[in-house]
C-alpha positions in Angstrom: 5.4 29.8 -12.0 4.3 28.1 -8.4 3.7 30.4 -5.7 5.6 28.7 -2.8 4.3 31.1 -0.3 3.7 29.3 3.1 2.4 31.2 6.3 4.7 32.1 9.4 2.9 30.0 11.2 3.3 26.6 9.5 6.6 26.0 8.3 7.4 23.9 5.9 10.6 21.6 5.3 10.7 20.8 1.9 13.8 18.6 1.7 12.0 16.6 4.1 13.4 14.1 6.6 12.7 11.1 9.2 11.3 13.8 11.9 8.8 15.7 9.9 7.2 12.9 7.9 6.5 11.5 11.4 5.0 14.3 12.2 2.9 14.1 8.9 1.7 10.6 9.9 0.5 11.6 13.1 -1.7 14.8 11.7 -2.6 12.5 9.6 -3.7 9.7 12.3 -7.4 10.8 13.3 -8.3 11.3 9.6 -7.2 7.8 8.6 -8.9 5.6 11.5 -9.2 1.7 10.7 -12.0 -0.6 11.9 -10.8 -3.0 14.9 -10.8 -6.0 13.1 -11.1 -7.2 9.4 -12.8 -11.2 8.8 -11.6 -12.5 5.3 -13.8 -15.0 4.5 -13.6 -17.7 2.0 -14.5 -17.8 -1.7 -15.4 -21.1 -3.0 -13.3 -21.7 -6.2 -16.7 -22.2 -7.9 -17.0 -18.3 -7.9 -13.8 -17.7 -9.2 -13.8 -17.3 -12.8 -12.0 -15.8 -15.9 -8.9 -15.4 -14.5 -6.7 -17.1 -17.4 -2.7 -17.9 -17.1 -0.8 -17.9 -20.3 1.3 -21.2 -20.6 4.8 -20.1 -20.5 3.8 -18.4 -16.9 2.1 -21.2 -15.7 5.1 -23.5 -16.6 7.3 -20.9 -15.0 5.8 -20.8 -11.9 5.7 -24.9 -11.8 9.0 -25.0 -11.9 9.9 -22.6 -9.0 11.0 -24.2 -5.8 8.0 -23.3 -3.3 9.8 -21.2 -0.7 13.1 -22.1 -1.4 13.1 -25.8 -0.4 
């Protein structure tokens, strides 16, 4: 059996709503920092190797409209 035991001082909302997982997110904020910036730079399609598409997916995705025009 779980022990659901939670201090006095920290209560706890288990159904959960909008309000508390905000308040989640932003305990969570200074554990979770993100650099300032992030540079993707290119890979030359010499480096990029082994990837195989069956047929049937390839065919499927030549005959998709590209971005619905």
């Amino acid at each position: 059996m779980t022990n659901l035991k939670v201090p006095a001082a920290a209560p706890v909302d288990l159904e959960g709503d909008l309000a508390s997982l905000r308040g989640d997110c932003a305990r969570m904020v200074p554990h979770w920092a993100a650099p300032d910036r992030i540079t993707a730079r290119p890979v030359s399609p010499s480096l990029i190797h082994g990837v195989t598409v069956p047929p049937k997916s390839a065919r499927l995705l030549d005959a998709m409209s590209d971005y619905g025009d």
